[in-house]
Backbone as numpy.savetxt, mean C-alpha at the origin, in Angstrom:
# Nx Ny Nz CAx CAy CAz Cx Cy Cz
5.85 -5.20 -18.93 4.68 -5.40 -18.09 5.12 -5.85 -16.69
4.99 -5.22 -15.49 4.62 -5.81 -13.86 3.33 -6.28 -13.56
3.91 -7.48 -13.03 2.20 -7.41 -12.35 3.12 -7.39 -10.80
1.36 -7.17 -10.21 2.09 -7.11 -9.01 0.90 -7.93 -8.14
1.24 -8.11 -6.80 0.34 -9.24 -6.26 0.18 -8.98 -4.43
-0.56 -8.23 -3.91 -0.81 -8.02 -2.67 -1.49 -9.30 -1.72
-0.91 -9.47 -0.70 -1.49 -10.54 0.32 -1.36 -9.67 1.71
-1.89 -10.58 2.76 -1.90 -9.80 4.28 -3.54 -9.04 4.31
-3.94 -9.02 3.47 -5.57 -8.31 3.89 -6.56 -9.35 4.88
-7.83 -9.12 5.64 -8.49 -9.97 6.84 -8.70 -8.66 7.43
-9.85 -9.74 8.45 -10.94 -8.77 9.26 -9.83 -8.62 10.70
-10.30 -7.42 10.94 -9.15 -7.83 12.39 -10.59 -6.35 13.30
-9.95 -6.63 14.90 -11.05 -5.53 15.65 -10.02 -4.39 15.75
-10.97 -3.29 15.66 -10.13 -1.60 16.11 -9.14 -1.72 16.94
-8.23 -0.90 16.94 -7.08 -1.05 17.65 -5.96 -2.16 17.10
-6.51 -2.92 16.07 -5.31 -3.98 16.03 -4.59 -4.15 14.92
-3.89 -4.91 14.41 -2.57 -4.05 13.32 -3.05 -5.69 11.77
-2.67 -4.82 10.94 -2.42 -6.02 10.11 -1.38 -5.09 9.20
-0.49 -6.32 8.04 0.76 -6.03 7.95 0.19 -6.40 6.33
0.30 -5.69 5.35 0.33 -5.96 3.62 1.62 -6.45 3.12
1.49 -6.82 2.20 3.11 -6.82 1.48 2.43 -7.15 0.09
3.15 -6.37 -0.86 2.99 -6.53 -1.99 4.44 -6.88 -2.97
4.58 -7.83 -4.19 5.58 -8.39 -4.53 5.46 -8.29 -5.91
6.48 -7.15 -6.61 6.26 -7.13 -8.10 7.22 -8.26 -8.60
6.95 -7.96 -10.27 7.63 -9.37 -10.94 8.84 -9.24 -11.17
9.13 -7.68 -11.22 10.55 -7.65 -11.44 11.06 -6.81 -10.63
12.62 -6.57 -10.63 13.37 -5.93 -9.94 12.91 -4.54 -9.69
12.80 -3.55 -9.02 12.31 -2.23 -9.10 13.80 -1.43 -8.23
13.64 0.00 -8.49 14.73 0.38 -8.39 14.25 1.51 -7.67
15.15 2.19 -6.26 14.81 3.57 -5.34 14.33 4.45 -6.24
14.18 4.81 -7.66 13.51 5.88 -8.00 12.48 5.93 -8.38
11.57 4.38 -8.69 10.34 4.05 -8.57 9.71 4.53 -7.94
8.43 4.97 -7.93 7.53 4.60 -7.19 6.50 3.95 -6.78
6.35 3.32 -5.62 5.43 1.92 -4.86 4.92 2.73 -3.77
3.92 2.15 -4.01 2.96 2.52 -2.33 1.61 1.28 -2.43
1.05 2.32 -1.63 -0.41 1.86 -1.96 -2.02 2.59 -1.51
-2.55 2.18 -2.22 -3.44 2.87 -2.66 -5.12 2.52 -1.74
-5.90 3.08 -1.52 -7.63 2.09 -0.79 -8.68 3.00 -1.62
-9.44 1.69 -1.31 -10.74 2.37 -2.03 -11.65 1.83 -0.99
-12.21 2.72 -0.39 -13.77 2.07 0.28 -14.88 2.41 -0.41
-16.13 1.44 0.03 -17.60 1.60 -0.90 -17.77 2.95 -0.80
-18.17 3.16 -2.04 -18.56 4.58 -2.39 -17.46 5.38 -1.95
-16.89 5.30 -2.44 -15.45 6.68 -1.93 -14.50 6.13 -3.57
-14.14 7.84 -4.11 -12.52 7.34 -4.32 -11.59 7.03 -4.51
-10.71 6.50 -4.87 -9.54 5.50 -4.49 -8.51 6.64 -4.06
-7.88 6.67 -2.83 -7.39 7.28 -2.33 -5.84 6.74 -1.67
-4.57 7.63 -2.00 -3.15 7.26 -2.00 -3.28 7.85 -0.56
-2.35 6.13 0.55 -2.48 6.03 1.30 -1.13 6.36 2.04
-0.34 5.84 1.18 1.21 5.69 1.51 2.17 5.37 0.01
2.89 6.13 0.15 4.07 5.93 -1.31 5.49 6.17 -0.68
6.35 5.55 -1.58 7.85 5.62 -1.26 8.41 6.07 -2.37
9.23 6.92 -2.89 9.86 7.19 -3.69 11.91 7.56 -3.87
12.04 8.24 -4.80 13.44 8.61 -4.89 14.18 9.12 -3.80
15.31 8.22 -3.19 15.78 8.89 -1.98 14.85 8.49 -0.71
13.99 7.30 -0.83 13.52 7.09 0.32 12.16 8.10 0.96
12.02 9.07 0.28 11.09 9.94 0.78 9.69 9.34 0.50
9.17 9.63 1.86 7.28 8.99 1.95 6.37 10.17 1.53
5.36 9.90 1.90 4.03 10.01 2.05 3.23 9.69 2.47
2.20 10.25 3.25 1.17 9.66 4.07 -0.03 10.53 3.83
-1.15 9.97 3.54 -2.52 10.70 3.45 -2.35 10.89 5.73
-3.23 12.26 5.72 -2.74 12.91 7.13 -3.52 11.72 7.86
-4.67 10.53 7.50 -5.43 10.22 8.32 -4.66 8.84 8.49
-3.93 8.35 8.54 -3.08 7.59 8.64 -1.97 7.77 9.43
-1.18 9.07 9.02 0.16 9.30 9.80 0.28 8.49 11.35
1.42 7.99 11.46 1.32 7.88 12.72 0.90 6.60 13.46
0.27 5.99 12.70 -0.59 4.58 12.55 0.51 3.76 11.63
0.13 4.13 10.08 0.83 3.24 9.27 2.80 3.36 8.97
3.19 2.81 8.27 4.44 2.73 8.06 4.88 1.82 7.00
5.16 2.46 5.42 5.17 1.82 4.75 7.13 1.25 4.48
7.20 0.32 3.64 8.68 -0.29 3.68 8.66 -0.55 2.41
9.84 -0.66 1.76 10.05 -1.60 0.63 11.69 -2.27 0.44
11.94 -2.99 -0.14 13.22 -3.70 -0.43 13.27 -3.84 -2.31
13.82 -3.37 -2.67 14.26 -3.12 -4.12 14.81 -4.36 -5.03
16.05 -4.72 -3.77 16.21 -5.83 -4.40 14.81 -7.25 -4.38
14.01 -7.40 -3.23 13.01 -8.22 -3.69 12.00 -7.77 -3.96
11.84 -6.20 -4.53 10.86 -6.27 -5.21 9.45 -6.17 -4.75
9.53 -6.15 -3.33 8.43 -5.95 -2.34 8.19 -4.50 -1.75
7.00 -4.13 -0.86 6.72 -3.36 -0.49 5.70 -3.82 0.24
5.73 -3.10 1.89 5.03 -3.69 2.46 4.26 -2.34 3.27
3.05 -2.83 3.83 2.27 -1.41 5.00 1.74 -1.92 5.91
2.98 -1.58 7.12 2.59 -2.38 8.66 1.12 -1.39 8.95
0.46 -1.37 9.05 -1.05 -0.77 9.80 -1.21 -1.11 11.36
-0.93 -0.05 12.16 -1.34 -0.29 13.45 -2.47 0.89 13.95
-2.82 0.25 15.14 -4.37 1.44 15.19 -5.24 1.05 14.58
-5.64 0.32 13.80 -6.38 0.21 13.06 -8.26 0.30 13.53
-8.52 1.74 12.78 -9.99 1.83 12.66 -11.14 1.75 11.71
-12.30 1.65 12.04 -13.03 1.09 11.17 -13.33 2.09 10.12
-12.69 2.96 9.93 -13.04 4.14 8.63 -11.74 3.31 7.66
-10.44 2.73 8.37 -10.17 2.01 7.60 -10.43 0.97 6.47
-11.51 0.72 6.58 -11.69 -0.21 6.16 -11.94 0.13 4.48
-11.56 -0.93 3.53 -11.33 -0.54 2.26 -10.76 -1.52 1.55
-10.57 -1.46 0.44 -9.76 -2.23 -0.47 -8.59 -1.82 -0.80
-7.68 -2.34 -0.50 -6.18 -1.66 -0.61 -5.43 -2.07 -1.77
-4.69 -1.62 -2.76 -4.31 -1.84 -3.68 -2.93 -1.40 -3.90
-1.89 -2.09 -4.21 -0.67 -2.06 -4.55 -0.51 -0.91 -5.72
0.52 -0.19 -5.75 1.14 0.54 -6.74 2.28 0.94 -7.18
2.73 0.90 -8.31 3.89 0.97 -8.95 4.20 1.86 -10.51
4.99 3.07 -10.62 5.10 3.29 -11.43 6.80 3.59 -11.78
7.25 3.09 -12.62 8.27 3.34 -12.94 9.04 4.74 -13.63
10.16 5.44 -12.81 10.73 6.66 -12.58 10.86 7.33 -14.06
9.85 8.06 -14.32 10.33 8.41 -15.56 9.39 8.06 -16.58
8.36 7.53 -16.56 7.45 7.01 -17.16 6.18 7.03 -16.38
5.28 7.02 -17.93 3.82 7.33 -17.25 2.83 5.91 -16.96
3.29 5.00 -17.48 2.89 3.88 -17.23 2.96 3.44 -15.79
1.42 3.31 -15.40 1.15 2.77 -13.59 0.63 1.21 -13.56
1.18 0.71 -12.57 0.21 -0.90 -12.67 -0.19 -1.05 -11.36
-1.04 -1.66 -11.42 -1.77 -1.50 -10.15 -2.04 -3.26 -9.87
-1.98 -3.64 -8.68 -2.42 -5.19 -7.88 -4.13 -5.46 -7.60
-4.77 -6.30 -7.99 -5.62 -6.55 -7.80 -6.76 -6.15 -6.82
-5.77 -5.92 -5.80 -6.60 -5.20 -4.53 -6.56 -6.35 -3.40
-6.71 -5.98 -2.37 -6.90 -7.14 -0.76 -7.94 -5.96 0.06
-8.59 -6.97 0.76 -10.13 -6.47 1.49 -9.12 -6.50 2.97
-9.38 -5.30 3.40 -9.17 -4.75 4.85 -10.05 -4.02 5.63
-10.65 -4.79 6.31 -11.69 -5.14 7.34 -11.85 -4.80 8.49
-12.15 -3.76 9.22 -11.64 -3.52 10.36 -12.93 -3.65 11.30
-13.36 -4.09 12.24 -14.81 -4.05 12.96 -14.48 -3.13 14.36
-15.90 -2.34 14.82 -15.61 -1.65 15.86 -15.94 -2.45 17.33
């Protein structure tokens, strides 16, 4: 079992950046995959950003360019700097993790990201 635990969510105005980081319980390894995930009211839940084997991303297209996701293996973190930030952003963002090779996904509680115009 991972759990995993997202912080960094808050209201911030258009144009301005906020930074996630999410921190699983155990060690995770480059062939994992971590990202993360949003859900806004009535929409969804829609993959925002992922990192996988070899470092290779992903970006939903309405993001590109804006966000930039990171992770560190050895601590187990993963983080999504958000800059630009607009109010279609806005959503519940949720950590994700599934381990390489397996179908088992765990998902973080979620953090409220708030964006006002």
């Amino acid at each position: 079992q991972v759990q995993l635990v997202e912080s960094g969510g808050g209201l911030v105005q258009a144009g301005g950046s906020l930074r996630l980081s999410c921190a699983a319980s155990k060690r995770t390894f480059s062939a994992d995959i971590m990202g993360w995930y949003r859900q806004a009211p009535g929409r969804q839940r829609e993959r925002v950003a992922t990192m996988m084997s070899g470092g290779s991303t992903y970006y939903v297209d309405s993001v590109k360019a804006r966000f930039a996701i990171s992770r560190n293996n050895a601590r187990a973190t993963v983080d999504l700097q958000m800059d630009s930030l607009q109010p279609e952003d806005t959503a519940v963002y949720y950590c994700y993790y599934r381990i390489f090779g397996r179908a088992t996904e765990y998902w973080g509680r979620g953090t409220q990201v708030t964006v006002s115009s």
